[in-house]
C-alpha positions as CSV (number, residue, x, y, z in Angstrom):
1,X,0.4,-71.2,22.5
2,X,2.4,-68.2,23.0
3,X,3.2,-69.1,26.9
4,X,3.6,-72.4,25.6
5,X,6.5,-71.3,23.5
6,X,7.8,-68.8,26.2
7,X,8.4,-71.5,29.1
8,X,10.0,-73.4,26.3
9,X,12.5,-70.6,25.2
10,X,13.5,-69.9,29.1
11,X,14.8,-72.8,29.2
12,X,17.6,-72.3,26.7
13,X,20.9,-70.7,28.1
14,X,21.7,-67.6,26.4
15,X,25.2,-69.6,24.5
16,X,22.9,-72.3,23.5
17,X,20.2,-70.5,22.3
18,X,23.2,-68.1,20.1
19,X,24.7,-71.0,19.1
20,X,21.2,-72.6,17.4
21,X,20.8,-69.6,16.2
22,X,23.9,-69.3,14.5
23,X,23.5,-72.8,13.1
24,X,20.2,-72.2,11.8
25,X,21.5,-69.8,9.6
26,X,24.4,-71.2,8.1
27,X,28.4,-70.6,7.9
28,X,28.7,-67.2,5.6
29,X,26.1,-65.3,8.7
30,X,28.0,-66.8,11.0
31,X,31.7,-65.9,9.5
32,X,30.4,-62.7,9.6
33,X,29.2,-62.6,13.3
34,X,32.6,-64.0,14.3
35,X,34.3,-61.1,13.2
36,X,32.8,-58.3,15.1
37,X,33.0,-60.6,18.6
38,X,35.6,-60.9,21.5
39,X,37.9,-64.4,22.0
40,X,36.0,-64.7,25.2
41,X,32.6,-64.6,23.2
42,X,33.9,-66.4,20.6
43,X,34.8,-69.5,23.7
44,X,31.5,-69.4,24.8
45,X,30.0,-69.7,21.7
46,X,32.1,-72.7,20.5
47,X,31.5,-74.5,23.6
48,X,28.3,-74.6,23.3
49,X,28.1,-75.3,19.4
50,X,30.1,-78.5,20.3
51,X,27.8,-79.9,22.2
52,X,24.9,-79.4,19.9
53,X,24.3,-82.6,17.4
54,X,20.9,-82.6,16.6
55,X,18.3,-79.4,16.7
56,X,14.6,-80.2,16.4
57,X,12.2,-78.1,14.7
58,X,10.6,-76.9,18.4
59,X,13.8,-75.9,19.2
60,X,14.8,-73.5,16.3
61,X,11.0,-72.4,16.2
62,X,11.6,-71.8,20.5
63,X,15.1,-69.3,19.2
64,X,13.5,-67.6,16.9
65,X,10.2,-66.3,18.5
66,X,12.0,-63.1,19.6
67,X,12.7,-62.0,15.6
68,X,9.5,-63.7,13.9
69,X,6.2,-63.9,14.9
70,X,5.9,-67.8,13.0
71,X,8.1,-70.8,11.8
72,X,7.3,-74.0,10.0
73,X,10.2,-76.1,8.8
74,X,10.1,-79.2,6.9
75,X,12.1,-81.4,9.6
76,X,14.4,-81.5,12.1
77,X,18.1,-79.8,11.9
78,X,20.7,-81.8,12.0
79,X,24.2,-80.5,12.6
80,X,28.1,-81.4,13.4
81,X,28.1,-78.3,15.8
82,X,31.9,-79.2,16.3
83,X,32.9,-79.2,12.2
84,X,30.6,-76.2,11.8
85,X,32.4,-74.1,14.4
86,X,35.9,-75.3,13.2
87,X,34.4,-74.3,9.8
88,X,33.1,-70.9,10.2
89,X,35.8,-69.6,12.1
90,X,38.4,-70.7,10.1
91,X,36.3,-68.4,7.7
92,X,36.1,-65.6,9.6
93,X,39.6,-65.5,11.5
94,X,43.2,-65.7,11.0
95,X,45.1,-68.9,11.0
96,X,46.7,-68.7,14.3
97,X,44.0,-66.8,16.1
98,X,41.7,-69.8,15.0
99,X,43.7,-72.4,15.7
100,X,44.5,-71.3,19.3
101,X,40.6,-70.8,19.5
102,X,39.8,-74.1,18.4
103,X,42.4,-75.2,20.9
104,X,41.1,-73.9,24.1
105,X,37.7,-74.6,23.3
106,X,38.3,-78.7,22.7
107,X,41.1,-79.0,25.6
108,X,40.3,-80.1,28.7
109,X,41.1,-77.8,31.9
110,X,43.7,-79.3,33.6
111,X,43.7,-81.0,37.0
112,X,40.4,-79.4,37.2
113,X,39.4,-82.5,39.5
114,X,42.1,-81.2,42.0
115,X,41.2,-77.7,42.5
116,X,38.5,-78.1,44.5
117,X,40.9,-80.4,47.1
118,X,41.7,-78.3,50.3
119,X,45.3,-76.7,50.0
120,X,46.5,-78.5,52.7
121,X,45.3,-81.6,52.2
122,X,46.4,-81.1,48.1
123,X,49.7,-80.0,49.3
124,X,50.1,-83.2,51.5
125,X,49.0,-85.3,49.0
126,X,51.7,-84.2,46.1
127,X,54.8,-83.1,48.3
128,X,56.1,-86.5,48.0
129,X,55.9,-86.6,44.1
130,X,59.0,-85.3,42.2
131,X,59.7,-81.4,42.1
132,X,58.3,-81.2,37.9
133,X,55.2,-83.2,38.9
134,X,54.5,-80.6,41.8
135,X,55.6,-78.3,39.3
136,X,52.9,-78.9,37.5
137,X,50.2,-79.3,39.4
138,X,50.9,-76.0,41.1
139,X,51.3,-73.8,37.8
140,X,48.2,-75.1,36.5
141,X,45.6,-74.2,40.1
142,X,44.6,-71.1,41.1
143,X,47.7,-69.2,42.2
144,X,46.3,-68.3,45.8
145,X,45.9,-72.3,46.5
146,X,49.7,-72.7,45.1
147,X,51.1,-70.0,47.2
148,X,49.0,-71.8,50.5
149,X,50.6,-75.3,49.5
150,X,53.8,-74.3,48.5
151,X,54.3,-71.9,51.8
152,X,54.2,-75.1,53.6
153,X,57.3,-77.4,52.1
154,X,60.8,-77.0,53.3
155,X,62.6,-74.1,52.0
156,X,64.8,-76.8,49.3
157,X,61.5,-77.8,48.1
158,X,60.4,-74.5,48.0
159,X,62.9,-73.1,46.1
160,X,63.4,-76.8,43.1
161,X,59.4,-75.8,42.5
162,X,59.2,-72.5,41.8
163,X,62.6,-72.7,39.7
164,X,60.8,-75.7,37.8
165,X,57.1,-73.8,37.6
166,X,59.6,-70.9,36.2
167,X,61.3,-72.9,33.3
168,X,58.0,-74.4,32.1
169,X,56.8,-73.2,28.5
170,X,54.4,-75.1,26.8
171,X,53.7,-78.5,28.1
172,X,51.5,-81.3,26.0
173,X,47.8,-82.0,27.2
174,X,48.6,-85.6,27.2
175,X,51.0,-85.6,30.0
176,X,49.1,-83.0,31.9
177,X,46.4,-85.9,31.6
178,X,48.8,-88.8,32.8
179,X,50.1,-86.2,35.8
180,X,46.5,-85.8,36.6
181,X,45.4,-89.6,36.1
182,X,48.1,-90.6,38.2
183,X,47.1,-88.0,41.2
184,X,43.5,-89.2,40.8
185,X,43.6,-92.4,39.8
186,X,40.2,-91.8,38.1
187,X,41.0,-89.4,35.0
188,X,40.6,-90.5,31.7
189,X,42.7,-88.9,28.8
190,X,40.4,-87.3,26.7
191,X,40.6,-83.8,24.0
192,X,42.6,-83.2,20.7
193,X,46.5,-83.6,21.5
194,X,48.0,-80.7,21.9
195,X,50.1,-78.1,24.7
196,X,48.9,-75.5,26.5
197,X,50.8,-72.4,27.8
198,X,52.3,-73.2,31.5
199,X,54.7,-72.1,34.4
200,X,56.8,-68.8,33.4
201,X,58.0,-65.7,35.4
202,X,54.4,-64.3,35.5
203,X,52.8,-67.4,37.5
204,X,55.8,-67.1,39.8
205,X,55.2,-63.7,40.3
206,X,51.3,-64.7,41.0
207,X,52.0,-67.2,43.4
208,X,54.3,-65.5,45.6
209,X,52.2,-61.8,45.3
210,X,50.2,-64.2,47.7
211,X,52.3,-66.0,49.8
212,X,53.2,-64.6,53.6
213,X,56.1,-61.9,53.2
214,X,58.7,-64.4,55.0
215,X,58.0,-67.6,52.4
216,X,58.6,-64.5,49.4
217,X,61.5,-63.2,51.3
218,X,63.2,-66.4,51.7
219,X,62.5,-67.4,47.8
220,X,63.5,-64.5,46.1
221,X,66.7,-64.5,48.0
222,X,67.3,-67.8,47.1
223,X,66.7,-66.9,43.2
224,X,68.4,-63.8,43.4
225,X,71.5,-66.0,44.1
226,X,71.1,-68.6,41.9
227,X,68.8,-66.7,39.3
228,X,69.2,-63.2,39.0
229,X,67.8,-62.6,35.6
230,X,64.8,-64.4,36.8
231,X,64.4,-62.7,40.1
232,X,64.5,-59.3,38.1
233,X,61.9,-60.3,36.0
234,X,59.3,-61.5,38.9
235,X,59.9,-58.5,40.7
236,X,58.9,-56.5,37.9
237,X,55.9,-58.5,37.4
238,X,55.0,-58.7,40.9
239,X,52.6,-56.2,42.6
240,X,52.7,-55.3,46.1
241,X,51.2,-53.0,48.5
242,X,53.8,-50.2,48.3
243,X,53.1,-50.2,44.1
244,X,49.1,-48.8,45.1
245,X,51.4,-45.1,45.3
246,X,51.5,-45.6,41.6
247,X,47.8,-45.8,40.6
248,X,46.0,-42.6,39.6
249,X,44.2,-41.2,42.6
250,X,40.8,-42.0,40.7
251,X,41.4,-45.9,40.4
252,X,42.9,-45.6,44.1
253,X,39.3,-44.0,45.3
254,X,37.8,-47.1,43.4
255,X,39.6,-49.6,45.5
256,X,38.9,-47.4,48.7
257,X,35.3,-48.2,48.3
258,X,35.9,-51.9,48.2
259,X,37.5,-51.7,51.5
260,X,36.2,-51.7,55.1
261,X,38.2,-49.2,57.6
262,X,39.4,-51.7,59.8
263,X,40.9,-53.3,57.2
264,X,42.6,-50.2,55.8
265,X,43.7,-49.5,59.1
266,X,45.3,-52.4,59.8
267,X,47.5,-52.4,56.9
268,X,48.6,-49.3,56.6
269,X,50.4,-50.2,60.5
270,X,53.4,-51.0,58.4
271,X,52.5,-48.8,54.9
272,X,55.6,-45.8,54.4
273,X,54.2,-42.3,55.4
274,X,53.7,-41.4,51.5
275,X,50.9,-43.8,51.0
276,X,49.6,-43.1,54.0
277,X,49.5,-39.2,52.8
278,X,47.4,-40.9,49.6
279,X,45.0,-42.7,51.3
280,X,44.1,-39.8,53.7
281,X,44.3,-37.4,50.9
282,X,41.8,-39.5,49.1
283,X,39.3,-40.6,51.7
284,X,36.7,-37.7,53.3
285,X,38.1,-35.6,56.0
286,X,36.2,-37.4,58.7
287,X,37.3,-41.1,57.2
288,X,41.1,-39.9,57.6
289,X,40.8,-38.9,60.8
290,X,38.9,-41.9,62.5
291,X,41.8,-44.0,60.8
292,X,44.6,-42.0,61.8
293,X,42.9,-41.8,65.6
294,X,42.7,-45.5,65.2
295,X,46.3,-46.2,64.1
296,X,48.0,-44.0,67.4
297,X,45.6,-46.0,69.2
298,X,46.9,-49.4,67.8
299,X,49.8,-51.2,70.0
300,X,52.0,-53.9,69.0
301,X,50.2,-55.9,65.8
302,X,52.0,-59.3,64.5
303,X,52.8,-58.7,61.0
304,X,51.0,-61.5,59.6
305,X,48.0,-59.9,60.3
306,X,49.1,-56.6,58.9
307,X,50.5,-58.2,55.8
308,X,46.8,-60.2,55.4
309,X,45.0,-56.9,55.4
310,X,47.6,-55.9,52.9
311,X,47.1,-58.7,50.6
312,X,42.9,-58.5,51.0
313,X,43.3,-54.8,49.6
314,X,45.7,-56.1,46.6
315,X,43.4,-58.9,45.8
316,X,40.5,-56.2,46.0
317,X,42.7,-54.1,43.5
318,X,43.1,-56.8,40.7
319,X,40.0,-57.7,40.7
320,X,38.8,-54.1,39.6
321,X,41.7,-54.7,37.5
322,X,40.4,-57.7,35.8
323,X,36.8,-55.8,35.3
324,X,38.3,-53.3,33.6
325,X,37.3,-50.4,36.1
326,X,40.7,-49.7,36.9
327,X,44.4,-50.1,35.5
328,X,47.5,-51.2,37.5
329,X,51.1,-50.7,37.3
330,X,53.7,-53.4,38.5
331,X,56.5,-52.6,40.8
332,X,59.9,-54.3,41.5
333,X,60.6,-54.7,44.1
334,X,57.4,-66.8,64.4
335,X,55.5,-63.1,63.7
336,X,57.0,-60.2,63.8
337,X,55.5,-57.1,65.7
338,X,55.5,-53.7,64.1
């Protein structure tokens, strides 16, 4: 009996089996468990309560063998996981808090049958549309895959986009969904209506932290011309390699670690001699001088190259970031050979 109920429970995701859990034990426990966890958990747990209409008895017995030894209930469970959620954390949270939970957890992603589309092939497909559908498309995919697609289109194209991915605020789910019906032509509208956050400064700033230094050169000329206020306000939101003098010399050592010498080497070929003083001064003795040896040694190197080492080690970097091991600041601020 026992293994019996053991393969039964291992086949319960750990949100699904927290979420019948929760259930099982009613709205005033599960105000109460709300309150002491983080939005993210709180995602996850609404997610899967939404998708839960009907508990059997095996199931809730299956849960709760890890906190009693025996169950018996009178009949199934049946439950509106969706109201119940809505329900108990409008209990347990502020209006707006809730609201915006509620929100992410119902909306669709969008154009989230796009982003698996090769860049190029994305970019080819949408660089005909009109700048504020590119617009769009590109504020809402994974910033990396925008700056590859949007390094590609003329520099006047180039510049309408990012102005337009700039200006965008909040834009409603149900023209995200006719945007991403139309590109498609196989996505149904679906989810509450609403808007979602989109565009601003800070996804600018993302896409072109990732884009080769001459597409980020030529479009932060461009709006430093026609957009000053804007350009001062990506470039204080943008990192680049230079800003890594800024981080604390235990983070840097933490982002050393992540990093292969040949890689290090090759972008510090155009790094200023004071971050090159911090990276020696924070690898071992014998580290230091195998990449210093390795850097007289190096002749002429194209600059793409250089700057792709660059941005491995900054991607590196923000992704320790994201995990919390480390904190960041934010600075301002044919191939070349160097």
């Amino acid at each position: 009996m026992a293994k019996k109920e053991e393969a039964k429970h291992a086949e319960l995701a750990g949100p699904e089996k927290a979420a019948i859990f929760l259930l099982t034990l009613g709205e005033e426990f599960t105000t109460e468990v709300f309150k002491e966890l983080e939005d993210i958990e709180i995602k996850e747990l609404g997610k899967a309560m939404s998708r839960i209409q009907n508990v059997t008895t095996d199931q809730v017995q299956d849960v709760l063998w890890e906190f009693v030894d025996a169950l018996n209930l009178p009949a199934d469970l049946r439950f509106k996981g969706g109201d119940f959620f809505k329900h108990s954390l409008g209990l347990a949270l502020s209006g707006d808090r809730a609201e915006g939970l509620i929100l992410d957890v119902h909306s669709p992603v969008p154009f989230s049958n796009i982003k698996n589309i090769d860049p190029k092939a994305l970019g080819n497909f949408i660089r005909n549309e009109h700048p504020q559908t590119i617009a769009l498309v590109l504020a809402h995919i994974d910033p990396g895959k925008s700056a590859q697609i949007i390094a590609e289109f003329p520099e006047p194209l180039q510049q309408d986009v990012i102005l337009r991915i700039a200006d965008l605020d909040t834009v409603p789910i149900s023209i995200l969904d006719e945007v991403e019906d139309v590109l498609r032509q196989e996505i149904k509208s679906q989810g509450p209506v609403g808007s979602r956050p989109a565009g601003g400064s800070s996804t600018v700033a993302e896409i072109l932290n990732q884009v080769d230094q001459t597409t980020e050169n030529t479009i932060m000329t461009k709006l430093e011309e026609d957009r000053p206020d804007l350009s001062n306000e990506v470039r204080k939101l943008m990192f680049v390699f230079e800003d890594l003098m800024a981080v604390d010399d235990r983070s840097f050592r933490t982002i050393l670690k992540e990093v292969n010498n040949d890689e290090l080497t090759l972008a510090l070929k155009s790094a200023s001699e004071d971050l090159k003083v911090k990276v020696f001064s924070n690898l071992s003795s014998r580290a230091a001088d195998m990449i210093k040896d390795d850097l007289e040694a190096m002749g002429p190197t194209k600059l793409s190259d250089v700057e792709k080492a660059q941005q491995s080690i900054l991607r590196a970097a923000k992704k320790l970031e994201a995990e919390g091991k480390i904190a960041l600041g934010r600075g301002e601020g044919g191939d070349q050979l160097v």
